[in-house]
C-alpha atoms as one frame of an Amber mdcrd trajectory, in Angstrom:
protein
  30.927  30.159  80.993  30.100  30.220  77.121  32.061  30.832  74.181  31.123
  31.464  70.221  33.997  30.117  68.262  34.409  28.242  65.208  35.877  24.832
  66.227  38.232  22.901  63.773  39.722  19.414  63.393  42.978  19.852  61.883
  42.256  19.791  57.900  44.049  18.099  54.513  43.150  20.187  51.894  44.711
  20.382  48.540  43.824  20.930  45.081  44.477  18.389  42.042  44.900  19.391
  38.206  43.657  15.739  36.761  43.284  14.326  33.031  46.378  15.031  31.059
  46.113  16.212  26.999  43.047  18.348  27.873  42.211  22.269  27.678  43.271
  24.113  31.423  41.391  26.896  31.825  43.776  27.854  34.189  41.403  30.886
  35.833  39.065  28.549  36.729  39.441  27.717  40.613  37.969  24.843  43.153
  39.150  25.661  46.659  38.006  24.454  50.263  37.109  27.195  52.533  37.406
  27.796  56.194  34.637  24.923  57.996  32.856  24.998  60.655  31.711  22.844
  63.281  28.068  22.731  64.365  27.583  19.269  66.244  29.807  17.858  68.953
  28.734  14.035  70.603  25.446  14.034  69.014  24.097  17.509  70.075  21.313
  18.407  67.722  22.087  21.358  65.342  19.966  23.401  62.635  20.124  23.874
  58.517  17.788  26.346  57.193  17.353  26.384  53.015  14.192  28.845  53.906
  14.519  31.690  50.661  16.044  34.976  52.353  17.232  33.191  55.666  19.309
  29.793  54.447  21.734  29.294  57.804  23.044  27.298  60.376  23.735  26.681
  63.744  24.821  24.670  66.708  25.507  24.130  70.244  27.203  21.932  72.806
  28.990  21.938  76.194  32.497  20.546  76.681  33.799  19.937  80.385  30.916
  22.433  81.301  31.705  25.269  78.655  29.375  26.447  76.081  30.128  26.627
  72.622  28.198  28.561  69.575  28.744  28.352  66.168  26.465  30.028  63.174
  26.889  30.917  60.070  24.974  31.922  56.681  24.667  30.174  53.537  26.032
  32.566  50.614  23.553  35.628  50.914  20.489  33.866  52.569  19.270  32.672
  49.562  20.551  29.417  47.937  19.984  28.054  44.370  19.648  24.299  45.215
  19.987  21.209  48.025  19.144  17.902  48.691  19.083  16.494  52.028  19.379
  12.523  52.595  18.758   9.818  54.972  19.187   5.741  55.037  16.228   3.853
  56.382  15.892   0.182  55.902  19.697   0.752  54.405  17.909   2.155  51.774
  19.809   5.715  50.577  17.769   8.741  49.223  17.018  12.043  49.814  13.566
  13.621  51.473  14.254  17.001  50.152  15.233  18.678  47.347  15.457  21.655
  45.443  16.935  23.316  42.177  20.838  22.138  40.051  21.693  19.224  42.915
  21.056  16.139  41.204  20.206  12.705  43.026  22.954  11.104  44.742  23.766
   6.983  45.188  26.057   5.129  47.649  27.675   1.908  48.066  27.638   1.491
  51.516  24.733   2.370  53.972  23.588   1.298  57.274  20.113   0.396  58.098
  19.046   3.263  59.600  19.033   7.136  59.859  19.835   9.222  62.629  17.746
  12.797  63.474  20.557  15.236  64.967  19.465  17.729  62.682  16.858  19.798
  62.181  16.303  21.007  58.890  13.856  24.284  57.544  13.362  24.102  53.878
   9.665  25.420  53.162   9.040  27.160  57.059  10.842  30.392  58.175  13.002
  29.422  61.223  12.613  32.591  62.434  14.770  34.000  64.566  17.114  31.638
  66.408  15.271  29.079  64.991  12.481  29.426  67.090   9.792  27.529  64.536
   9.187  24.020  64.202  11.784  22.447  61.561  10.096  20.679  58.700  12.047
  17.314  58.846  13.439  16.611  62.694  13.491  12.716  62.596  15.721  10.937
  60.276  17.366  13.600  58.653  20.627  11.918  58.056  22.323   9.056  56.344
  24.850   6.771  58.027  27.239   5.156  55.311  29.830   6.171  52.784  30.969
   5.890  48.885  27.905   8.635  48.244  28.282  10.330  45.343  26.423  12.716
  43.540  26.391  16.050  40.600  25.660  19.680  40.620  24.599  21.222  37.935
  26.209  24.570  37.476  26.210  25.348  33.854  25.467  29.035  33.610  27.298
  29.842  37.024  30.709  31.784  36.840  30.926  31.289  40.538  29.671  30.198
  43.555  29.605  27.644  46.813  28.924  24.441  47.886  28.099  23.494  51.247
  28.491  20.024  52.056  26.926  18.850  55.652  28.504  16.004  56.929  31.030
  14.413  59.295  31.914  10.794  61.252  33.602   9.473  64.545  36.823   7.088
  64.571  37.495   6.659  61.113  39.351   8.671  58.158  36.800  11.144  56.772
  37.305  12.344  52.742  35.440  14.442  51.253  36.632  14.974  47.359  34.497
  17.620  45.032  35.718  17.405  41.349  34.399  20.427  38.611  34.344  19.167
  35.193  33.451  20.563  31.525  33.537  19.533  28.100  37.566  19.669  26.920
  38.767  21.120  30.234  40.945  20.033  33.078  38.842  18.734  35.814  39.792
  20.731  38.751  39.761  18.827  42.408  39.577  20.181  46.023  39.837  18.051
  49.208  38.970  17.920  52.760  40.068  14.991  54.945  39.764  14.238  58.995
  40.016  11.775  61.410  36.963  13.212  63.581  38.596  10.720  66.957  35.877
   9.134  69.195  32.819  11.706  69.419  30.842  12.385  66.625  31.176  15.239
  64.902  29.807  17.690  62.057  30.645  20.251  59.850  29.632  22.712  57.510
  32.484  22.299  54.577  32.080  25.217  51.985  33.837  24.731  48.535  34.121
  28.191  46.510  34.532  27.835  43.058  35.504  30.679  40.261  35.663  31.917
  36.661  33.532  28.491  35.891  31.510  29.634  32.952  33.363  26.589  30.940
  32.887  24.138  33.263  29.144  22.199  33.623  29.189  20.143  36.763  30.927
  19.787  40.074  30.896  16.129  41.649  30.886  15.352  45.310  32.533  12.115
  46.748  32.068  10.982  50.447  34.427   8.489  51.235  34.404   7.402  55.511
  36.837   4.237  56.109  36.120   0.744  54.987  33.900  -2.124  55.835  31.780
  -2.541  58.869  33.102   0.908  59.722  31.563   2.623  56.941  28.141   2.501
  59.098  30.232   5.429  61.859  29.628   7.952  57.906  27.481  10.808  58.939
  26.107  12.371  55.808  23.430  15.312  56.113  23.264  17.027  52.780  24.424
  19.286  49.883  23.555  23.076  49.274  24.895  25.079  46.223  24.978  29.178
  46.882  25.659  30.767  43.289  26.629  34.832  43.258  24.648  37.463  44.366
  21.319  37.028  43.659  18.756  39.094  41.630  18.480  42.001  42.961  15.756
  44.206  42.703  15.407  48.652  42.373  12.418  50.298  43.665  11.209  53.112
  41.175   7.653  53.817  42.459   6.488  54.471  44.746   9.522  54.675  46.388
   9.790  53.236  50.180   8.115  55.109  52.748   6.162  57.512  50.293   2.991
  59.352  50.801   0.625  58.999  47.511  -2.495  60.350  46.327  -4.431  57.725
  44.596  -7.539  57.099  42.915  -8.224  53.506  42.066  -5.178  51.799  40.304
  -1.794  52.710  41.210   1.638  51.213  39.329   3.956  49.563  40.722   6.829
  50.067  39.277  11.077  48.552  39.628  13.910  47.072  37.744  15.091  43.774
  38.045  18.721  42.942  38.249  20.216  39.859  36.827  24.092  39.105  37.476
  23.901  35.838  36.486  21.780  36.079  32.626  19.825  33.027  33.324  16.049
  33.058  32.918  14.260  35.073  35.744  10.607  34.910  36.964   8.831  37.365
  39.034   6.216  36.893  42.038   4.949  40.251  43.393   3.108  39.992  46.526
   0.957  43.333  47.443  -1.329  43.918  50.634  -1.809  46.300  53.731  -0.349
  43.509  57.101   3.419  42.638  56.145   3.980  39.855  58.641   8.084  39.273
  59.515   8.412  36.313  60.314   6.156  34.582  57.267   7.189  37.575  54.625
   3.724  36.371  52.461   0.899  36.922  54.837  -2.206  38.031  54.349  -0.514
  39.825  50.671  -1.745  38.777  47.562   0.033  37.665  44.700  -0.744  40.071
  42.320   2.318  38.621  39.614   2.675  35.254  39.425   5.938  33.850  38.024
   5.930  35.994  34.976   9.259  36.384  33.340  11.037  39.738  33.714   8.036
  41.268  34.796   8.461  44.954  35.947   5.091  46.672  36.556   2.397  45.982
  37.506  -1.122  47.714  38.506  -2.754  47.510  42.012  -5.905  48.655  43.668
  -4.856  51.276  46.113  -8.103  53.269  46.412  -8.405  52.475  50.460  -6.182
  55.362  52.397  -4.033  53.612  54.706  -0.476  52.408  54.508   0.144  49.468
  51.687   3.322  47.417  51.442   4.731  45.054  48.850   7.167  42.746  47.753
   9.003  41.514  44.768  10.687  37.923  44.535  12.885  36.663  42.074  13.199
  33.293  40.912  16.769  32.071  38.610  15.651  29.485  36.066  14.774  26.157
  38.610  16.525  27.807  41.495  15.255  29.132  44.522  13.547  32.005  44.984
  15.005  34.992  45.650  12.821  36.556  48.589  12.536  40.815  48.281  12.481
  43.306  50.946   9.055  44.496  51.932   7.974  47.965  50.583   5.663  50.560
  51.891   3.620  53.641  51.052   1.144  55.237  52.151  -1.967  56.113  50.107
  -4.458  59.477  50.575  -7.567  59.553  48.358  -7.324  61.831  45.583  -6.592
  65.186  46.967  -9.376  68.208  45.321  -7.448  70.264  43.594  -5.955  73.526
  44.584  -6.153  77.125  42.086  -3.798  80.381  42.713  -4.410  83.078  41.014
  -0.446  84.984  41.039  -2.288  87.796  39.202  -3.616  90.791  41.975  -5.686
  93.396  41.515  -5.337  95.204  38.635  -6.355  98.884  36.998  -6.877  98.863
  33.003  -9.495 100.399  30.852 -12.044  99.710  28.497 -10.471  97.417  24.963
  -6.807  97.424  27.201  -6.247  93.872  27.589  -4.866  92.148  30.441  -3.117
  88.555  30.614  -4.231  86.092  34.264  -1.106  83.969  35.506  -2.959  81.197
  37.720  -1.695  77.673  38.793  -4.006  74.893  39.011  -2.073  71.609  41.211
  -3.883  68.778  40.898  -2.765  64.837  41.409  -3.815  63.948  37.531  -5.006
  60.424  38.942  -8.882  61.372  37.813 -10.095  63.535  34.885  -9.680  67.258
  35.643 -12.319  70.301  34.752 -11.823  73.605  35.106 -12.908  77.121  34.038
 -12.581  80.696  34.231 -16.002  83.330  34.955 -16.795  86.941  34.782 -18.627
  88.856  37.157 -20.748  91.597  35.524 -20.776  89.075  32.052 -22.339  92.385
  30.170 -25.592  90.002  29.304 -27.520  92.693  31.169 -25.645  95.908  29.879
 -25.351  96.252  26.408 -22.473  98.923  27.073 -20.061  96.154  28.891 -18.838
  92.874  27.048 -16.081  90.494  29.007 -14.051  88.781  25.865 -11.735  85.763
  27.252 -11.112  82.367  26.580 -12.750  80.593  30.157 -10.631  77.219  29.243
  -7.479  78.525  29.503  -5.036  78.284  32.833  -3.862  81.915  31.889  -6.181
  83.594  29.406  -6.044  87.244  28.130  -8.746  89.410  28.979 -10.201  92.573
  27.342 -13.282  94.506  28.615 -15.180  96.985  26.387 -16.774  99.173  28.556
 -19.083 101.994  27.319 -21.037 102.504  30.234 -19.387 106.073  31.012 -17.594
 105.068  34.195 -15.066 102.670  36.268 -16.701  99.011  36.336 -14.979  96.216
  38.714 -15.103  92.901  36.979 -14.250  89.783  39.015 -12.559  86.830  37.063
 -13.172  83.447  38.904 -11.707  80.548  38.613 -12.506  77.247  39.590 -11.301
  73.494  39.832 -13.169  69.965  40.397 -11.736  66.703  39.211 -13.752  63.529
  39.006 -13.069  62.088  42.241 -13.769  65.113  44.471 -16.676  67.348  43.302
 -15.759  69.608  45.711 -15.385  72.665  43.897 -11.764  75.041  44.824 -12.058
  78.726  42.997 -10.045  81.854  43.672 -10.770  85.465  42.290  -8.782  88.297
  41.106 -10.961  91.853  40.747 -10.307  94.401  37.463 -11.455  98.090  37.526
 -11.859  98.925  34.134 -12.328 102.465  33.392 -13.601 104.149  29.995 -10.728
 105.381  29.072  -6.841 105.834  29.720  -7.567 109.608  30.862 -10.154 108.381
  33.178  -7.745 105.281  34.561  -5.013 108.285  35.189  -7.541 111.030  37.210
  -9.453 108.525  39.183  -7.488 105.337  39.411  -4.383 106.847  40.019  -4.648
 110.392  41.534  -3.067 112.019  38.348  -3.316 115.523  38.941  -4.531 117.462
  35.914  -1.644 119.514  34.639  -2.316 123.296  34.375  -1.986 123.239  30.460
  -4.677 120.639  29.804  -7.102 122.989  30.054 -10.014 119.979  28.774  -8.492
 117.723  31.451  -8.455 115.068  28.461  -4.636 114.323  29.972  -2.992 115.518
  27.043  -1.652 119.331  26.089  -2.408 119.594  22.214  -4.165 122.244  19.940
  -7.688 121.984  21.214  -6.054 123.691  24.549  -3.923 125.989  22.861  -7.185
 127.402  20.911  -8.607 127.862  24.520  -5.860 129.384  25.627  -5.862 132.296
  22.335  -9.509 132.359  23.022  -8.773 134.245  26.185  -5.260 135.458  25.105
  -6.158 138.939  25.403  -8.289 138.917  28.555  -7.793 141.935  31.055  -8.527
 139.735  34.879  -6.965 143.311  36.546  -9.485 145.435  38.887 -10.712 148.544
  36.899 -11.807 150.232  39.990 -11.862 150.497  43.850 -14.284 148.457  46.015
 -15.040 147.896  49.469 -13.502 145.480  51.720
């Protein structure tokens, strides 16, 4: 039989307004949160600070039940710890990171004890399935330990403090304090009984952008039985981290590229504290160790937001951009992809069909040219006769122009097709793309009308010039008086 459940001692938790004739900043808040247990009788549990997966977890058996508990520091990424053991008596910590200060103690037994297994610099994977970094003596045995948090610049946040004890009284007392306010004090107390026992106790603080430190005090019993303290650690969550917005390419896009491609995103800040950027860029993402085999293509440059990246390879890339606040931890990204084509050749449509004109009528192209713009483009329009070899046919047109005009003089006595070509090549792909559009160009508007068009000649024009004026009225009085009638009889 097994059971996940959060398992609790019965808890003393209150919050003190100490130090009279000072400022209250009465917004400003300290409160103990809902614990939980992870270790029951000495069964080994797990702390991960790991960047993008800080968490925790545990596991024991009670009169042959199974119990879970697990949990998440803050958002999976944390802005400081410090972890601590006693060997020799001797109390310190072997690992540290970010705004929690050193810690001393006043009364420490001569040795450590390894129950937990802590991740700081290695993934744990899933489940914790990797090998911790620290495993043996990862905790101190003792009490009166007492240490700051720096948190100056943070309006809010938690602190996780690891810890717990057998037999004797257990209090745990965190104190937030600033320059001419009211320090502001939250408790947790226990009597863990005869096993030992530990716990995950969060402390959420608010509305603490006049306040400068928070103060931890672990207090376990008196005398000889200070030595039954368990004391793991200290981890400080502060609000949502930096976020970061993809702008290109976007995730999961297809791109044409020819050598350098920008990457491009915002970064967002909630807290206003300095922030540096890593970008990591390469073509095998790896899950479980985010960084391998990608290169780091930004190194801890503040508020960088671009960068270029050689992308000339088709296949799919991916990327990532971390975020570190001032000293804190980093802030690990989600990893990016897109996939990259070589620079496509471009494409040319001619909208333009097949026209009728004639000769000094002129006649505008519409044409599209697509190309990616990622290498230098050259195109050009041609004419097909080019009148070099008739003297009676010139093609007049501007051949650099997407959509020129053109006008054909032709003198040559009859209809003359002329194709216009166009065609397209950029640097990276001298593979040439052309379309055509054909032009009959006839001597004359008359001409266009009879034999382009099927005009019939009307029975007035009698010089089929397609127009009735005087020169066909003088033909027609020229025979105005004609007799066509029979004068005589005539055989069949």
């Amino acid at each position: 039989m097994k059971k996940k459940m959060k398992l609790m001692l019965l808890v003393v938790a209150m919050a003190v307004i100490v130090g009279a004739g000072m400022n209250s900043v009465s917004a400003a808040t300290l409160t103990l949160e809902e614990l939980v247990e992870v270790s029951y009788d000495k069964s080994e549990f797990n702390i991960s600070v790991y960047p993008g997966n800080a968490s925790y977890s545990g596991s024991w058996v009670i009169d042959e039940i199974a119990y879970e508990s697990a949990g998440v520091f803050g958002d999976g990424t944390v802005l400081g710890y410090r972890f601590f053991n006693s060997n020799d008596s001797v109390f310190s910590s072997y690992a540290d990171y970010g705004i929690v200060a050193p810690a001393t103690a006043t009364d420490i037994h001569t040795r450590s004890e390894s129950w937990a297994n802590v991740w700081t610099t290695t993934d744990p994977g899933v489940g914790f399935a990797t090998t911790a970094d620290y495993i043996d003596d990862t905790l101190a045995r003792g009490s009166g330990i007492t240490g700051t948090i720096d948190i100056s610049g943070l309006s809010e946040g938690t602190v996780y403090v690891v810890c717990g004890g057998l037999k004797n009284d257990l209090t745990l007392t965190l104190t937030m304090s600033g320059a001419g306010q009211t320090d502001i004090q939250a408790e947790y107390s226990v009597n863990p009984g005869t096993l030992n026992k530990f716990w995950v106790v969060p402390f959420d603080f608010s509305d603490a952008g006049a306040y400068e430190t928070i103060t931890y005090d672990y207090i376990f019993a008196t005398g000889d039985n200070t030595r039954r303290g368990r004391f793991v650690g200290v981890i400080i969550d502060g609000p949502d981290g930096p976020a970061v917005e993809i702008i290109s390419p976007t995730d999961g896009d297809t791109v044409t590229v020819s050598g350098s491609l920008p990457l491009i995103w915002t970064n967002i800040d909630p807290n206003g504290l300095p922030l540096y950027v890593d970008v990591l860029f390469g073509t095998e993402p790896n899950e479980l160790h985010p960084g391998y085999d990608m290169e780091l293509v930004v190194d801890n440059i503040e508020d960088a937001d671009t960068v270029n990246v050689d992308a000339s390879d088709p296949g799919t890339y991916y990327w990532r951009v971390d975020n570190t606040i001032g000293d804190a931890n980093t802030v690990v990204g989600t990893v990016w992809s897109f996939d990259a084509s070589a620079d496509a050749v471009p494409t040319v449509e001619i909208h333009t069909p097949a026209m009728m004109t004639w000769s000094d009528n002129p006649v505008t192209l519409d044409a599209t040219i697509t190309d990616s713009g990622l290498s230098e483009l050259t195109y050009g329009w041609t004419a097909e006769p080019n009148g070099l070899d008739d003297p009676d046919l010139t093609v007049d047109f501007d051949a650099g122009a997407e959509d020129p005009e053109v006008t054909v003089t032709n003198l040559t006595g009859s209809m003359v097709t002329v194709t216009l070509t166009l065609t397209a090549f950029d640097e990276a792909n001298p593979e040439i793309a052309e379309a055509s559009v054909e032009i009959d160009v006839y001597p004359d508007a008359c001409e266009m009308a009879k034999n382009g068009l099927g005009t019939p000649v009307a029975a007035t024009d009698f010089n089929a010039d397609c127009i009735t004026n005087l020169p066909d009225f003088a033909e027609l009085a020229f025979a105005w008086f004609d007799d066509y009638g029979a004068t005589e009889a005539v055989d069949r």
